[in-house]
N, C-alpha and C positions, 0 to 999 in steps of 0.2 A: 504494500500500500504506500502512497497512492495510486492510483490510474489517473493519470491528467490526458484527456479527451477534447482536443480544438477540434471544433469546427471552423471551417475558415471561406468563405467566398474565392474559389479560384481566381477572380482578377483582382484582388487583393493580393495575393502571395504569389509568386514562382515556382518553380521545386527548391530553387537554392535558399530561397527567402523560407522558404517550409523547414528547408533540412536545418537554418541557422536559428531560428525560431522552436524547434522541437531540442533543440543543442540548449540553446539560453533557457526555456522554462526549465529543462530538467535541472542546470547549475541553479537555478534559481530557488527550488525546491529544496533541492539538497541543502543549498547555504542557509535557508529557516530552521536546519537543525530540528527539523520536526518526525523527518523521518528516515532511516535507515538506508544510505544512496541504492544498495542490492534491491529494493523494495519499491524504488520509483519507477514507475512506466509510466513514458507518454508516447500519445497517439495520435496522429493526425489527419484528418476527414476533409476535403478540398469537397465544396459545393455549388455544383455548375448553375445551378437553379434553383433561384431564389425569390426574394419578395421583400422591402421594406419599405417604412413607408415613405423614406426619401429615393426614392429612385438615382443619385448620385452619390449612395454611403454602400460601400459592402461590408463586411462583417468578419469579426474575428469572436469567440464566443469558448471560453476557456471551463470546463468542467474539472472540479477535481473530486474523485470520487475517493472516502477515505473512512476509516473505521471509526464508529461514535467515541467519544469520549475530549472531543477537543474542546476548551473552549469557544465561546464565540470572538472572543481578542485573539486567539489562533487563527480561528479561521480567517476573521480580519486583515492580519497581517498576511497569510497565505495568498490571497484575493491581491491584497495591495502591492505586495511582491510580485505578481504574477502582470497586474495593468502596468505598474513601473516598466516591467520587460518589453509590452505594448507598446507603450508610450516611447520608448527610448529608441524604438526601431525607425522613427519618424514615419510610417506611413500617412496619407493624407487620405479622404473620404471613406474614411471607415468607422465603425463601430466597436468599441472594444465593451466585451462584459468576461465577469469571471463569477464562477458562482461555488460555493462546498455543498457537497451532498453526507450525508451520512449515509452509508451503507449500512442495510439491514443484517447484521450480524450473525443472527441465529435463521438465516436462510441463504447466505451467504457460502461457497464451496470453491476447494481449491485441492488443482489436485498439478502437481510437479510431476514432468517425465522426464 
């Protein structure tokens, strides 16, 4: 844990902009010291069609799925760390969101091969 999940508007990102962006959140994660670097996965979803309701913003939209028990100043900072990384890539007409989910635990399955 976590799974960090962008979604991203392909004419917002490139593949190289993707691979340098899925490179930074993961440092980014890790450096919150929140959780265990073996344990970080992110993953990234380029979306060819879409809909918003400005017609010249495309979107970047950062999910971080992670096991209950954080605060919500945690997750705050995880969030804030995560748009920092956004923000600092200078893109223009875009949309940045990030959000934490609590995974439900006791339905929750992993299995290593």
């Amino acid at each position: 844990m976590p799974h960090i999940i962008v979604e991203y508007a392909d004419d917002v990102l490139n593949q190289q902009g993707a691979i340098l962006l899925c490179q930074q959140l993961f440092n980014v994660v890790e450096e919150t010291a929140m959780f265990e670097p073996a344990n970080i996965k992110v993953r990234m979803y380029p979306v060819s069609i879409y809909k918003t309701a400005s017609e010249s913003n495309g979107f970047i939209h950062v999910q971080c799925r992670i096991h209950r028990g954080r605060t919500a100043e945690q997750k705050k900072f995880l969030t804030q760390s995560i748009t920092n990384v956004l923000r600092n890539m200078e893109i223009i007409d875009c949309i940045f969101t990030a959000e934490v989910i609590d995974i439900d635990t006791e339905s929750y399955s992993k299995l290593v091969c």
